[in-house]
Residue, then its C-alpha position, 0 to 999 in steps of 0.5 A: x484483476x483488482x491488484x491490476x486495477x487499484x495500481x493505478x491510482x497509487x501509481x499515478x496519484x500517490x507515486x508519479x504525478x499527481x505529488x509532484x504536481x500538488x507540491x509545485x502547482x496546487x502548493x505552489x513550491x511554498x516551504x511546507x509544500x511538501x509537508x503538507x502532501x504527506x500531512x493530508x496522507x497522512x490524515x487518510x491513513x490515520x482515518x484507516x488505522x481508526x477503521x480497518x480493524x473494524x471494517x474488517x471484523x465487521x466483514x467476517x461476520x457478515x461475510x461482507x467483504x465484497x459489498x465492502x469492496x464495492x462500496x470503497x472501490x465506488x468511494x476511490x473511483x469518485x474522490x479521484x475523478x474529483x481532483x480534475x479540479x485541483x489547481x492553486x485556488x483549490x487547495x483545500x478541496x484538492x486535500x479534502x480530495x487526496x484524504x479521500x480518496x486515499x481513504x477508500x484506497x487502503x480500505x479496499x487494499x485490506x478487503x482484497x488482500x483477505x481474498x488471498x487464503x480463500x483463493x489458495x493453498x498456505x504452501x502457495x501463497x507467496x507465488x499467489x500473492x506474488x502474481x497479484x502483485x506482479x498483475x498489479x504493476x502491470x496495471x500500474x504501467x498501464x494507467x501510467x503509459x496512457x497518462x504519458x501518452x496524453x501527457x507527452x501529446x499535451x506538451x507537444x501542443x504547448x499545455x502546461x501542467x495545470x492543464x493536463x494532469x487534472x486530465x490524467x485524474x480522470x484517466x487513472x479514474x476511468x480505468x479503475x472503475x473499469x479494470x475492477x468489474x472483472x472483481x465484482x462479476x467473478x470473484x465469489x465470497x466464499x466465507x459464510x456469514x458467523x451466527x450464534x447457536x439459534x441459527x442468528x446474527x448476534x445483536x449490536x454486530x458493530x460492538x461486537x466487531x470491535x468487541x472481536x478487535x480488542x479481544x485479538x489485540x489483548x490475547x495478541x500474545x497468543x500470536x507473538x510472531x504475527x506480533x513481532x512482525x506487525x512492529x516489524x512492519x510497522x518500521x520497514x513499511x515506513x521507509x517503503x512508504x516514503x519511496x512509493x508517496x515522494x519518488x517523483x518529488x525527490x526525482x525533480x527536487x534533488x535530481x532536477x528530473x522534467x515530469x516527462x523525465x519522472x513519469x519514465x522513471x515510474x514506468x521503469x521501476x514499475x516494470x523492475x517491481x512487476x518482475x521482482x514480485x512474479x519471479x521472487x515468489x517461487x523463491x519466496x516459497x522455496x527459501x521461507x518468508x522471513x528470510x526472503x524479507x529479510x534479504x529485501x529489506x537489504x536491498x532496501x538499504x543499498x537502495x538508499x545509499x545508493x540513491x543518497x550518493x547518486x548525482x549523476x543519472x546512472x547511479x541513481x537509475x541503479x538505485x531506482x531499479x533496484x527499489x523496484x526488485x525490492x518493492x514488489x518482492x518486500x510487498x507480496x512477501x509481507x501479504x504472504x506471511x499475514x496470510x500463514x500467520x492469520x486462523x481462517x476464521x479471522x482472516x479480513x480481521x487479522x488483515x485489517x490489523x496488517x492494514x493497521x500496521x502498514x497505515x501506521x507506517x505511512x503516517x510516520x514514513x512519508x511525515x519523517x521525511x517532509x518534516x526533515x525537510x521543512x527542517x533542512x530547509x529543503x535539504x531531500x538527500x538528508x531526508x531520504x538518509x534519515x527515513x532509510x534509517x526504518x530499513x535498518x530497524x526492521x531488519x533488525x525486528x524481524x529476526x525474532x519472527x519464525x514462520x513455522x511456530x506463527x502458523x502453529x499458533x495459526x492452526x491452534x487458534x482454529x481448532x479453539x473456534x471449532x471446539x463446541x461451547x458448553 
């Protein structure tokens, strides 16, 4: 239910609408608009990759992760209804509000995905994972479908877009906060606080959570599959990133698509997503992790091509389907390997280092792209081309990585920590 209710912020904000909008509306189409948008994610991200690991350290000591959740689920909510007054005297505000916003977003994105091994068996965590992404399209379709609703009721009365998408702002806000009490009234922490021998919380927690940070990044070696794949991420997510943050600016920038046009495309793809994430998780399970990644990273690649060569509406609405199989499948796929990949007493840590991987990501995906376009001079089917080049390295990457001798190493870093200390 939280993948149902975070989905629309990314869907809305991130994805369909609100992009579109601060590029042409707050930003007013200026050369660097573009640039901008992804400049002010990226400062978010780059805000997560400083935090997370900690946050997420801090978390399995304390066992804290659902007070943290609440904290960053208030925090989105927030920053979120407050872009109700981005217009193009408010650009700075609007920025400030987007860094925000995104902020507490990726933050809460972390502490939930480490819910996962609690909630299920290793064997069944890419179906697991694949239902809370799946349920997490759906809500994204639902958040998007009563925007368009309200978008298609506000046209038809003669508004403009400077007059009903800070409305959608407050939509997307309220059905957040109201899709994630499901979270907080049912979902219990079942990790237990981590206290020394005397039965105490060892002193200076914040120290020590980043003590435990640079320890797993030092012995990293230990885990050089979970290693490998977080570089492996760090590059393929780049590329998806860069879809998911300017699908509606390349749909009305290169393919002249209306925001009514681009709100559709986002509700289709996202029902493409929902379908690939469900079904593909069984598959998942059957075929391996790495392999099933590896065959979505494929389509990744025909996705852009395909949508570097479309000019016409069929070609590219082929490509747009076939990024949203691959979006669902790609994105529960790399949560599942975390998860076989993480000790279970280190699992909000080890997200938290995914969390970092991903975010690094989307600082240099959505960045490449707005700066090859300020580069081309506005030219968006060149810059599509170059970040789809992440695809191709990532594919690459991961043929190193082995499920099985990553959660061996998994498995032996347990047993070390139940080992009593002399």
């Amino acid at each position: 239910m939280y993948d149902f209710a975070n989905s629309g912020y990314t869907t809305v904000v991130i994805t369909a609408l609100f992009n579109a909008y601060f590029v042409a509306v707050v930003a007013a189409n200026a050369p660097w608009a573009t640039f901008a948008w992804t400049a002010a994610l990226s400062c978010s991200y780059l805000l997560i990759v400083f935090s997370a690991p900690v946050i997420g350290a801090y978390a399995d000591l304390r066992a804290a992760k659902k007070k943290l959740l609440a904290f960053t689920t208030s925090g989105c909510i927030l920053f979120t209804a407050l872009l109700y007054f981005a217009q193009p005297d408010t650009l700075w505000f609007a920025i400030v509000c987007v860094i925000m916003s995104n902020f507490f977003f990726g933050s809460g994105e972390n502490l939930i995905a480490a819910f996962l091994t609690e909630i299920s068996k290793t064997r069944a965590m890419g179906r697991v994972s694949g239902w809370g992404w799946s349920l997490g399209y759906a809500g994204g379709l639902v958040t998007l479908g009563l925007c368009l609703l309200y978008v298609t009721w506000a046209e038809a009365r003669g508004q403009t877009a400077q007059q009903f998408v800070p409305v959608t702002m407050l939509i997307t806000a309220a059905i957040f906060a109201l899709a994630s009490m499901p979270t907080f009234l049912l979902l219990r922490e079942r990790a237990t606080p981590q206290m020394n021998k005397d039965g105490m919380f060892e002193a200076g927690i914040i120290s020590k959570a980043w003590l435990r940070v640079w320890q797993t990044l030092r012995h990293l070696r230990q885990f050089a599959d979970l290693r490998r794949f977080l570089i492996c991420s760090l590059f393929y997510q780049a590329g998806i990133q860069a879809v998911i943050t300017l699908t509606a600016v390349y749909a009305n920038q290169a393919m002249g698509f209306t925001m009514q046009q681009t709100l559709v495309l986002v509700l289709v793809v996202n029902i493409t997503a929902a379908i690939g994430a469900f079904l593909f998780g069984h598959f998942e399970d059957r075929i391996g992790h790495v392999r099933f990644i590896a065959l979505t990273l494929a389509g990744w690649i025909v996705t852009i091509l395909l949508a570097w060569a479309a000019h016409g509406l069929t070609l590219f609405w082929v490509a747009a389907n076939i990024a949203g199989l691959c979006l669902g499948a790609s994105q529960s796929a790399g949560r599942a390997l975390v998860g076989v990949f993480a000790p279970s007493s280190r699992t909000a840590e080890f997200f938290g280092l995914w969390g970092l991987a991903v975010k690094l990501a989307s600082i240099a995906g959505p960045l490449t792209y707005g700066a090859a376009t300020w580069l081309t001079g506005g030219d968006h089917r060149q810059a599509l081309l170059v970040t789809g080049s992440y695809f191709i390295i990532g594919l690459l990457l991961l043929s190193g990585v082995h499920t099985a001798r990553g959660r061996r190493a998994a498995l032996h870093a347990d047993r070390l920590a139940r080992m009593p200390v002399a």
